[in-house]
Residue, then its C-alpha position, 0 to 999 in steps of 0.5 A: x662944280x659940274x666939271x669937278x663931278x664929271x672928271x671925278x667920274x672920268x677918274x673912277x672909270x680910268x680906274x674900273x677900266x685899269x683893273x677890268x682889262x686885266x681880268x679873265x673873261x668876257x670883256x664885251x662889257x668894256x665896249x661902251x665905257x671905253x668908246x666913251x672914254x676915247x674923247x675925254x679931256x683928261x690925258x690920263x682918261x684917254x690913254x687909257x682908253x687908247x691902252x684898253x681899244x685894241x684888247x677889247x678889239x682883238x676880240x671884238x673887232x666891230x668895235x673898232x668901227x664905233x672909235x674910228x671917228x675918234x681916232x681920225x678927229x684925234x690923229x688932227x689933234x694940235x696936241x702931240x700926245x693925244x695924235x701920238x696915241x689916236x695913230x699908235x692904236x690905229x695901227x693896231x686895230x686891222x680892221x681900220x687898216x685898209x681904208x684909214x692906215x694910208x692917209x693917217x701914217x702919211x699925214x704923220x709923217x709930214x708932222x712937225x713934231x719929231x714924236x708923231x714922226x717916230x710913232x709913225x715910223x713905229x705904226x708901219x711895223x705894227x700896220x706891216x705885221x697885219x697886212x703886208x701889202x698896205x705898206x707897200x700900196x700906200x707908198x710907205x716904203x718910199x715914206x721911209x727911206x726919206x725918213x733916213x733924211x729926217x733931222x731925229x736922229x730916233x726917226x732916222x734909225x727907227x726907219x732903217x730898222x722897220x725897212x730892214x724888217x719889213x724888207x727882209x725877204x729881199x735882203x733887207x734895206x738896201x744902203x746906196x753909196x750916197x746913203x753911206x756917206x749921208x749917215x757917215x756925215x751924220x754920225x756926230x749928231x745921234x746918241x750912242x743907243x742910235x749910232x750903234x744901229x747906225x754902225x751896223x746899217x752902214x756895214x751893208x754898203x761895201x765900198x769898192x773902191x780903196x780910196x773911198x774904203x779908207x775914207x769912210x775908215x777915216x771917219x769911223x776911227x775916232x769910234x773904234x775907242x768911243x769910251x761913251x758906249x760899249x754897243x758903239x765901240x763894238x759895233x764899229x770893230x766888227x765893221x772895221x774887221x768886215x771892211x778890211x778882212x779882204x783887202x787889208x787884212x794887215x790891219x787886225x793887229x793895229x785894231x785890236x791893239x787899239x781896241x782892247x784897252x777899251x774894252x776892258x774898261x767896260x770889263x772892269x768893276x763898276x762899268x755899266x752892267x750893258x756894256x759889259x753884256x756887250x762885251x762879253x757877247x762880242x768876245x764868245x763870238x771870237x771865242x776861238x780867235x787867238x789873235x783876240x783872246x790873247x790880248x786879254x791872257x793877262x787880265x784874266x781877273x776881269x772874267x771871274x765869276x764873282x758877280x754870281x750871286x747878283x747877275x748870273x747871267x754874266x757870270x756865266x758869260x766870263x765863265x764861257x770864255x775864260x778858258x780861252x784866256x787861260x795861258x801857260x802863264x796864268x792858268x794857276x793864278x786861273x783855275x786857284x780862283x775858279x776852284x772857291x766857285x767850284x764849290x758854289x752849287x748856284x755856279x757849280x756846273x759851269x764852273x766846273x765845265x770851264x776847268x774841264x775845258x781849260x783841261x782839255x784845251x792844254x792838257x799837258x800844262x794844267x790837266x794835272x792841276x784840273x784834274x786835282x781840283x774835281x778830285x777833290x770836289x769829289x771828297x766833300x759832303x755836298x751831294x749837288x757839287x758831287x754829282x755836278x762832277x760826276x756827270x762833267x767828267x763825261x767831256x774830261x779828256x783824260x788821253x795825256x793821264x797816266x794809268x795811276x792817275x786814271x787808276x785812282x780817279x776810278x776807284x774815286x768815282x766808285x766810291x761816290x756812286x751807288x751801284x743800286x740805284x736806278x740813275x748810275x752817272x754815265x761816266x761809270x760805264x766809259x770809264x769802265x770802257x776806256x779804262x776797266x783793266x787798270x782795275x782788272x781785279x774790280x771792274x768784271x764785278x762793276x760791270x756785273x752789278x750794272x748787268x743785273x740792274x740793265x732794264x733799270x737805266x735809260x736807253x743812254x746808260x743801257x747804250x753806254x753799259x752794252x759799249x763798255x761791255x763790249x769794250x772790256x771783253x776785247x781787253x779782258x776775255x777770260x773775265x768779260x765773257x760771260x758778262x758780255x753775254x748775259x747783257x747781249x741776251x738782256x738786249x736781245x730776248x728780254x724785250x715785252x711789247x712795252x720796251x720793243x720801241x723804245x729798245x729796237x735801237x739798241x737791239x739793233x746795236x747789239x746785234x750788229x756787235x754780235x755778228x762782227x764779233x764772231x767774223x771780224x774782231x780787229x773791225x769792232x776795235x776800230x770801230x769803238x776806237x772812231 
């Protein structure tokens, strides 16, 4: 009867100190319960007093001291869970480092039980974080690297890990040939989430000579299409390219080819949301590598959007490499899919950048097609994709277009922008730089409107407006002349204590045209043209 009462009062207290510890505030009162609570019985009791120690410690460190026999007894306790728990937090509370972390993590390591040996690896990181050099004064480095050696597989990549962390300054872990060929050995024996760090340890270790290149070649083969996990078959192509960029360079081509129809199996509907991640990652890196991309120019399905609305985050992924993909081929099959998702305001922008992209990269093939589609974004009510086009418009390429066409996309974007509020889009005034004489009739008028509203804009659209300005006085003198000059003097005169720092830049600009305007106009040309 008296141990029923005693652990239901060990109950409430675990759940007092649950919900106090997370309360704002002095916690000082916690001390007592939480020392008293440390040698309980109850599992769920003293992981929560091992949860609450190091909170209460951080801002109460002589705390630390009242637990420390605790710890010690725990850390010698038969069970694993409670000595998993007593050496976690002492790794965690500095102030018992110097004399106790040595001895506590050294016994740990020897444990038979693999879960003290991988909180032990663990503790080395978190001791390591608050004292670097107890990790090296109690020879835990070299505890470590005899770790790699250990039958865990968890323990041995947990190890490789905290050594390539807390080596780091060096270079991190240093793989010898015989540690190559130790791991190479042991591939088969660790799970997928492991042989994936494993892969990316072994590529520190360069083998110099050819035979023994193609040896570990060898062994790594079979994982090159490793359809288990997506992190595994990545990681061994990068560290087949690496190994083999040098000195057998011919082999790219089979890697990919043999590589590929795995990968797009993780790209594929229904494949783990993680491999895909890994994918899609291992792709924007070799986003701007031909011989990659290609292999994907007839799948370009497995890279629409269409998971927008439940993982963002890879949809914007596909999005980011889609262009890249794009081929004369496929870009109508392409841009037909990304025109819905242009209309999507939750992915409207990168949408839209992407059929900017595509645009630009074969401007001869799909510009007119690209540029079709922001047109008629530009033709529907809602405000969020209009804007999104307007300010996208800013990175569209339109050098290969022909003067009606540009012509006609002016006199759009006019159309869309109100010239009287104070965040005109900056596509107005390139526009009207680049290509202002197409509508020589309207663009004097556009420019003036933007004149009389100058101290409205941001340094950006004052920048912008003070280029376009000069820009069109080169192609259209006559009707520019006097526009150009009332912004110069807005630069240079109209300028109160306030707006000195913010415009100095600017005045600087515009000083600086005036003067070569007067000398040398060919040098302004060329210098806008750069």
């Amino acid at each position: 009867m008296y141990y029923d009462e005693h652990e239901k009062e060990e109950n409430i207290v675990h759940y007092f100190l649950t919900e106090a510890v997370n309360i704002p505030g002095n916690i000082s009162c916690l001390i007592g319960p939480v020392i008293k609570l440390l040698p309980s019985h109850n599992i769920n009791v003293k992981k929560t007093a091992y949860t609450v120690l190091p909170k209460v410690c951080s801002l109460h460190p002589d705390a630390a001291f009242l637990s420390v026999n605790t710890i010690l007894q725990d850390s010698r306790d038969p069970n694993p869970v409670v000595k998993c728990l007593a050496v976690s937090t002492l790794c965690s509370l500095p102030p018992l480092l110097q004399e106790h972390a040595g001895p506590v993590l050294n016994a740990a390591f020897k444990d038979g039980n693999p879960r003290v040996r991988r909180t032990a690896v663990i503790g080395c990181g978190k001791v390591f974080k608050h004292s670097t050099g107890l990790i090296f004064e109690n020879g835990l480095i070299d505890r470590l690297y005899e770790s790699i050696r250990d039958s865990d597989a968890v323990v041995v990549t947990s190890s490789l890990l905290a050594l390539d962390t807390i080596l780091a300054s060096e270079g991190g872990v240093v793989v010898s040939r015989n540690m190559c060929e130790y791991l190479l050995q042991r591939l088969a024996d660790f799970p997928d989430p492991q042989l994936a760090t494993i892969l990316q340890v072994i590529g520190k270790y360069k083998p110099p000579e050819e035979d023994e290149l193609f040896q570990e070649l060898s062994i790594l083969d079979p994982y090159l299409v490793h359809s288990s996990s997506a992190a595994v078959v990545v990681n061994c192509v990068k560290l087949f390219l690496e190994l083999t960029k040098e000195k057998q360079p011919q082999l790219k081509t089979e890697i990919i080819e043999r590589v590929t129809p795995v990968l797009k199996q993780f790209l594929s509907p229904g494949a783990p949301r993680e491999s895909t991640n890994h994918v899609l990652d291992f792709l924007i890196a070799f986003n701007q590598d031909s011989d990659w991309l290609a292999q994907f120019s007839n799948t370009p399905h497995l890279f629409y959007p269409v998971s927008y609305d439940s993982d963002l985050p890879l949809a914007l992924k596909k999005l980011n490499i889609l262009p890249y993909i794009c081929t004369e081929t496929n870009f109508k099959e392409v841009l037909s899919n990304l025109e819905k998702y242009c209309r999507t305001p939750a992915i409207c922008g990168n949408t839209i950048a992407c059929v900017c992209l595509i645009s630009n990269r074969m401007p001869l093939i799909a510009g007119s097609e690209c540029l079709g589609i922001i047109m008629s974004l530009m033709d529907i009510s809602d405000h969020i994709v209009c804007d999104t086009v307007l300010s996208a418009l800013q990175d569209f390429d339109l050098q290969h277009f022909d003067d009606n066409t540009i012509r006609s996309l002016i006199q759009k974007v006019l159309m869309k922008i109100d010239l009287s509020v104070n965040d005109v889009p900056y596509i107005l005034p390139i526009l009207l730089g680049e290509h202002g004489e197409l509508i020589e009739d309207q663009s004097p008028y556009v420019l003036e409107s933007l004149t009389q509203n100058f101290d409205q804009y941001d340094d950006c659209m004052q920048s912008l407006t003070v280029t376009a300005a000069i820009k069109m006085f080169l192609k259209m003198p006559a009707k520019c002349q006097h526009i150009l000059g009332a912004i110069m003097e807005k630069c240079m005169l109209d300028m109160n204590e306030s707006d000195s720092g913010k415009l100095f830049s600017l005045q600087e600009k515009t000083l600086k045209y005036y003067k070569l305007l007067q000398t040398d106009i060919q040098l302004v040309k060329k210098m806008l043209n750069s």
